[in-house]
C-alpha positions as CSV (number, residue, x, y, z in Angstrom):
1,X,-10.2,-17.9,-23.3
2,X,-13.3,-18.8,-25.2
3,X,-15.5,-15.7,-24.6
4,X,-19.0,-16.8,-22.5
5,X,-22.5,-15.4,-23.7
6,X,-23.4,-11.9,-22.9
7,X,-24.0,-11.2,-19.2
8,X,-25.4,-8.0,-17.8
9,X,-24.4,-6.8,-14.3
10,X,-27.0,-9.4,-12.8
11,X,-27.9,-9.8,-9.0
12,X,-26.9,-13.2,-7.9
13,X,-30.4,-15.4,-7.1
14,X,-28.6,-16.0,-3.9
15,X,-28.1,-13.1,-2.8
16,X,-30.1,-10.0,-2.3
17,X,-30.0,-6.5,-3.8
18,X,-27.4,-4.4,-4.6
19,X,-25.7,-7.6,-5.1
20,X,-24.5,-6.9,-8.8
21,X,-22.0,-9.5,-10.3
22,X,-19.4,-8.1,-12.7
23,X,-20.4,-8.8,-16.3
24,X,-19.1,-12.3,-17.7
25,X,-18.0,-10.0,-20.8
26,X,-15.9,-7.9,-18.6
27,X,-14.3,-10.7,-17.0
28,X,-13.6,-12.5,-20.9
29,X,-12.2,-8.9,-21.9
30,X,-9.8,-8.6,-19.1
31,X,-8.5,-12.6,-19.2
32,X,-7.8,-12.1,-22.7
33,X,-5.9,-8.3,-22.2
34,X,-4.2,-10.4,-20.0
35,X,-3.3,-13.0,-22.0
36,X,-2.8,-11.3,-24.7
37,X,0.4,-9.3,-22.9
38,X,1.5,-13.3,-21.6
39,X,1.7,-14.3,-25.0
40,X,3.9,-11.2,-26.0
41,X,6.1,-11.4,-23.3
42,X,6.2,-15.0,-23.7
43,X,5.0,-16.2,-20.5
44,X,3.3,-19.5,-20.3
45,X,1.1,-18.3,-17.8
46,X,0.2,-16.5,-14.5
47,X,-1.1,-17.2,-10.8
48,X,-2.8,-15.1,-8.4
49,X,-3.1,-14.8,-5.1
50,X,-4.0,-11.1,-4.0
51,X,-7.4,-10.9,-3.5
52,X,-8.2,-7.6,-5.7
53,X,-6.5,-9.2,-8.4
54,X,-8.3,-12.3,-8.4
55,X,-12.1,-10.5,-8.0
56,X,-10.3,-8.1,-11.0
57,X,-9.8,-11.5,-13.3
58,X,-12.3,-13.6,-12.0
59,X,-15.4,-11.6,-10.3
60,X,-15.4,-12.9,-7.2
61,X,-13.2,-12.5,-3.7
62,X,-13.2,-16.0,-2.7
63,X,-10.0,-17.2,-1.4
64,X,-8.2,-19.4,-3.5
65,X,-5.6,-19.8,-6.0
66,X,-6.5,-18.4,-9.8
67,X,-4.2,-20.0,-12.7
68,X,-4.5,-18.2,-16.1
69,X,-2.8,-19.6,-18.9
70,X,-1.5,-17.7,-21.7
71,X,-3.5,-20.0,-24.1
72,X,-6.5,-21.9,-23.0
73,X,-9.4,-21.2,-20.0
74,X,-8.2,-20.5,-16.3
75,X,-8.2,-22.3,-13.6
76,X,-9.3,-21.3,-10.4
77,X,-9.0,-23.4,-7.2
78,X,-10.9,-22.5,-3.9
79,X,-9.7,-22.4,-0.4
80,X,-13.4,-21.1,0.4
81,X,-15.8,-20.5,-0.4
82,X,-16.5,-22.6,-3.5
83,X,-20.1,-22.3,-3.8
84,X,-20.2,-18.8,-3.8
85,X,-17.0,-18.4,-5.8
86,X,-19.6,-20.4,-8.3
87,X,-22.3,-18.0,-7.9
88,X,-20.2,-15.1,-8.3
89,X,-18.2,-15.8,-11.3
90,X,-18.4,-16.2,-14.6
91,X,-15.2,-18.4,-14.8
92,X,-16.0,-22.2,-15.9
93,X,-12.9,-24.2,-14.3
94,X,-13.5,-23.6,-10.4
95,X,-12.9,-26.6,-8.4
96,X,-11.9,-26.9,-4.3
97,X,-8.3,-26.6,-3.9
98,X,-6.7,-29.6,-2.6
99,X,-3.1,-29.6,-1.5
100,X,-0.7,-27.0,-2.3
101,X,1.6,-29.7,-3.8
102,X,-1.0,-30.9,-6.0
103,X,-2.1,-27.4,-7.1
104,X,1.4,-27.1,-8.4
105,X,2.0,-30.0,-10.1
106,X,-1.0,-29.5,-11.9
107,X,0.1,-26.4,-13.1
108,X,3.3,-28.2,-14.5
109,X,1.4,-30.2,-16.3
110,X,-0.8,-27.1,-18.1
111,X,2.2,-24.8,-18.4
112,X,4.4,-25.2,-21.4
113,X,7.7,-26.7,-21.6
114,X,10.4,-24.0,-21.2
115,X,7.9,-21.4,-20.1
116,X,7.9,-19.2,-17.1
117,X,5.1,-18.5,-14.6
118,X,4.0,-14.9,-13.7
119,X,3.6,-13.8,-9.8
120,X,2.7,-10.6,-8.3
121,X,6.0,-10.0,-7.0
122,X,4.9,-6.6,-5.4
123,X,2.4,-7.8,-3.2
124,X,3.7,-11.3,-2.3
125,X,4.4,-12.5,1.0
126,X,8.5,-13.7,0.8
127,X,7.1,-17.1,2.6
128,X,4.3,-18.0,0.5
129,X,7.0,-16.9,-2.2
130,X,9.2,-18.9,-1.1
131,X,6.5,-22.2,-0.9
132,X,6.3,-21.9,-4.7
133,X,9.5,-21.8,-5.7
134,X,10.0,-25.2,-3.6
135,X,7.4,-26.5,-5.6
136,X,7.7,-25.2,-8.8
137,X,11.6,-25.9,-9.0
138,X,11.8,-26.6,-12.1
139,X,9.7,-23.3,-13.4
140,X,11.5,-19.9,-13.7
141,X,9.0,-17.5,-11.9
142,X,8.8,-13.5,-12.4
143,X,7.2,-10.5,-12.2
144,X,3.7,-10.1,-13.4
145,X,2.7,-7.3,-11.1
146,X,3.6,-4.3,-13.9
147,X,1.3,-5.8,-16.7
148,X,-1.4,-6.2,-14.4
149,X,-1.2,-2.4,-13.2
150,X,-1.0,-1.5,-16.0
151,X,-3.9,-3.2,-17.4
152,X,-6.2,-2.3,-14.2
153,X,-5.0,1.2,-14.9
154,X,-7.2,0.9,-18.6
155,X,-10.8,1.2,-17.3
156,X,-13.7,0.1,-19.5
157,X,-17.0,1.9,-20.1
158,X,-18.1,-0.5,-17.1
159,X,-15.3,0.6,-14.7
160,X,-15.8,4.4,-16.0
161,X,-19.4,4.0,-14.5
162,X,-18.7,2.6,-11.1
163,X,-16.5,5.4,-10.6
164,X,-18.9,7.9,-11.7
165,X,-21.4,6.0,-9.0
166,X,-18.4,6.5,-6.5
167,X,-18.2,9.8,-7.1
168,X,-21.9,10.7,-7.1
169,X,-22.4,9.1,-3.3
170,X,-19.2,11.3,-2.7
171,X,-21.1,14.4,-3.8
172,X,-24.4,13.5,-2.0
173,X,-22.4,12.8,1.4
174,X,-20.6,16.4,1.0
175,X,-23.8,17.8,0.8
176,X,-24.9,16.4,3.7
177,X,-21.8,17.2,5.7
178,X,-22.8,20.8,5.4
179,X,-26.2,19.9,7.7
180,X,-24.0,18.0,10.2
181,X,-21.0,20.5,11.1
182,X,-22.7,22.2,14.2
183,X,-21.6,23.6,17.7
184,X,-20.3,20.8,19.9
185,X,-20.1,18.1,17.2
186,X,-16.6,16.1,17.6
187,X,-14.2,15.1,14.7
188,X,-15.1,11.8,15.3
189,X,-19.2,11.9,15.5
190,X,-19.1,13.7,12.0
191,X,-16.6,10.9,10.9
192,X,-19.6,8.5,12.0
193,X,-22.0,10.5,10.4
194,X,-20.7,10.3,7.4
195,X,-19.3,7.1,7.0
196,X,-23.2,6.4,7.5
197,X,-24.5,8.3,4.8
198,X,-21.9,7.0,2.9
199,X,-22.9,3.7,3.4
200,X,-26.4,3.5,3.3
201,X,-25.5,4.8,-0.8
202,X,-23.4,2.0,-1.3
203,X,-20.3,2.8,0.0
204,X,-18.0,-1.1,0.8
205,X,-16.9,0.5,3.8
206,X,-13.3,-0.6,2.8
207,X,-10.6,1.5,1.2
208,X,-7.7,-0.6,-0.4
209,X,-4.4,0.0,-1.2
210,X,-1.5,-2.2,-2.5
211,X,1.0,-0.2,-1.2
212,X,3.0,-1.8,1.8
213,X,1.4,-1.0,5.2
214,X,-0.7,1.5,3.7
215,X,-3.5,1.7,5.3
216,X,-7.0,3.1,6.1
217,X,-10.5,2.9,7.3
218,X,-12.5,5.3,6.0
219,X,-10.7,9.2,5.1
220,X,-9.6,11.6,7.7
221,X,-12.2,14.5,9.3
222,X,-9.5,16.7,11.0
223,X,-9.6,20.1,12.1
224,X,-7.5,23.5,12.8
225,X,-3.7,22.6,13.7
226,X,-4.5,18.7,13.7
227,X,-5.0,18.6,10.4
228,X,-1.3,19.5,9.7
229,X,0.4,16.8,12.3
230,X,2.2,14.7,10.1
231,X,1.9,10.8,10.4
232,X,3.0,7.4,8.9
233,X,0.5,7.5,6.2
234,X,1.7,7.8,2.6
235,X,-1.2,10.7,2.1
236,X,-1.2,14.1,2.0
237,X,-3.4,14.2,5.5
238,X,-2.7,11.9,8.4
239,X,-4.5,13.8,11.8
240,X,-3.9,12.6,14.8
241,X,-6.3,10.0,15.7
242,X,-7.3,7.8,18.4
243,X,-4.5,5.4,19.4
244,X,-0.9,5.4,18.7
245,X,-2.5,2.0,17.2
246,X,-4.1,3.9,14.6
247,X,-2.3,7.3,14.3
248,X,-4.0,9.3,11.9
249,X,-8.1,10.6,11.4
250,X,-10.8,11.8,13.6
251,X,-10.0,12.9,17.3
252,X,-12.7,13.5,20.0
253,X,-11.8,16.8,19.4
254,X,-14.8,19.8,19.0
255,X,-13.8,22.0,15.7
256,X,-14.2,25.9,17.4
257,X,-16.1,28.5,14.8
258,X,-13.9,30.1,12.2
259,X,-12.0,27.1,12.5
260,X,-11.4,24.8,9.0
261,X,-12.4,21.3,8.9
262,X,-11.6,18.6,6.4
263,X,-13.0,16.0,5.3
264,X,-11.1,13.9,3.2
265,X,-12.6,10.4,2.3
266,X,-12.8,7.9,-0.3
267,X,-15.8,5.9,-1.6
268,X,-15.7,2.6,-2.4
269,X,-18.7,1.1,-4.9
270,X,-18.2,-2.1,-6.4
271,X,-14.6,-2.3,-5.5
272,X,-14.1,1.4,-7.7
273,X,-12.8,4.4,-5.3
274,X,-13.4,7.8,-5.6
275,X,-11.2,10.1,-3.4
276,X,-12.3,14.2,-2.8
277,X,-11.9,16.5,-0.2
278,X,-13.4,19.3,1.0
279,X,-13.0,22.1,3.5
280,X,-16.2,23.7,5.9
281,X,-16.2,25.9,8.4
282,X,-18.7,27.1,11.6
C-alpha cells in the first residue's frame, strides 16, 4: 500500500464535532502490518466482512466488502453507505458493490495464481461462508482471524490514547456515582444515570465483543445477593436483570444501607473500551 500524506485525527466537514476520523497514517500502518504477515504466510490476500475489522483496516463502519491484497492498494466495495464510507476513510479504491458474483470474480482476477484468500473464520456466518466458497471455487480459503487478533492486540501511540480517554470518562463517571447512590434509588435508575454521564463524555453507547453470543449493553449495577446469581454471560458478573430476554444487569431493585453495590461497566470512545469496576455502599 502506497502510504497517503499525513492526516491528523480531523473532524469530517460533514459531520459535526466529536466526529474525529482515524488518522490516514494509522490506517497505511495497519494495511501494511497486515500485509506484511500475508506476504509471510504467503497469502495472496484477505477479505473482510465483520464490521470492527473493516472500521479497524479501513476507518469507517460502512457496510460492505473490504479486499486487501498482500501486494498492491485495497479494495473496498460498499453495500452502504458509499458516500460516507468516502468521507470517512482514507482508503482510495471505494466503489458501490455490485453483485456478489461480480465482487468475486473481480477478486480472481487481483489475487495471484495459486494463492489463497484469508477469511475471518471465527466470526463468519457458515451461510455467507458457504456463498464464497461457491464462488470462489477455484481459491483455497483459510483462516485469517489469528493474524488479525493478533495484530489488533499491538496498539499504537494513537490507540494507547483513546484508551487512556476511555479510561478517564470511566474515572469521572465513578466519581459521580458516589453523588447518585442515595436512599430509594433502584439498580436500574443509577444504571441510567450513569450510562448518561457516560455518554454526554463520549461514551458510543455500545460494548462489543467477538465472542459468540456474547453480549451486552452497557455493564452491570447489581447489588447484595444479586450480584452473585450466576447467568449466561461469559463475565465475571451477570445480575439478574429485567427479562429472561436479557438475563443479566440492573433490576428495579432498591440497594438497602450497608448493603454493596457494583458497578461494573465499560466505556467505549472511538471504538477503544475501557472496563473497571467498583464497589459503594449507603
Amino acid at each position: 500500500m502506497t502510504p497517503p500524506e499525513h492526516q491528523t485525527a480531523v473532524t469530517c466537514e460533514k459531520f459535526s464535532e466529536p466526529y474525529a476520523l482515524v488518522p490516514a497514517l494509522e490506517i497505511s500502518r495497519r494495511i501494511s502490518a497486515l500485509q506484511d504477515r500475508l506476504i509471510e504466510t504467503g497469502l495472496g490476500g484477505c477479505l473482510l466482512l465483520q464490521n470492527t475489522d473493516i472500521f479497524y483496516f479501513s476507518g469507517t463502519m460502512q457496510s460492505g466488502t473490504l479486499f486487501i491484497p498482500a501486494q498492491g492498494e485495497p479494495v473496498f466495495w460498499i453495500r452502504r453507505s458509499l458516500d460516507r464510507a468516502r468521507a470517512e476513510s482514507p482508503l482510495k479504491d471505494i466503489r458501490l458493490q455490485d453483485t456478489l458474483g461480480k465482487t468475486c470474480r473481480e477478486i480472481n482476477t487481483r489475487l495471484p495464481a495459486g494463492k489463497s484468500l484469508g477469511l475471518e473464520l471465527d466470526v463468519l456466518p457458515t451461510r455467507i461462508f458457504q456463498r464464497y466458497v461457491n464462488e470462489l471455487a477455484q481459491i483455497q480459503l483459510s483462516d485469517i482471524s489469528p493474524f488479525i487478533r493478533h495484530l489488533r492486540s499491538i496498539k499504537s501511540d494513537y490507540e494507547l490514547e483513546c484508551i487512556k480517554k476511555a479510561c478517564r470518562i470511566a474515572s469521572e463517571v465513578f466519581a459521580v456515582a458516589k453523588t447518585l447512590i442515595k436512599p430509594g434509588i433502584t439498580e436500574l435508575e443509577l444504571q441510567a444515570e450513569l450510562e448518561y454521564q457516560a455518554r454526554i463524555r463520549g461514551h458510543l453507547g455500545i460494548a462489543r465483543m467477538r465472542g459468540w453470543n456474547n453480549e451486552m449493553f452497557f455493564g452491570h449495577v447489581i447489588s447484595g445477593a444479586a450480584a452473585a446469581v450466576r447467568g449466561y454471560l461469559d463475565a465475571p458478573t451477570n445480575g439478574i436483570g429485567l427479562s429472561p430476554a436479557f438475563p443479566q444487569g440492573a433490576t428495579i431493585q432498591t440497594p438497602d444501607p450497608g448493603i454493596p453495590v457494583s458497578i461494573d461497566f465499560m466505556v467505549n470512545y472511538n471504538g477503544y473500551p475501557n472496563d473497571a469496576t467498583r464497589m459503594f455502599c449507603l
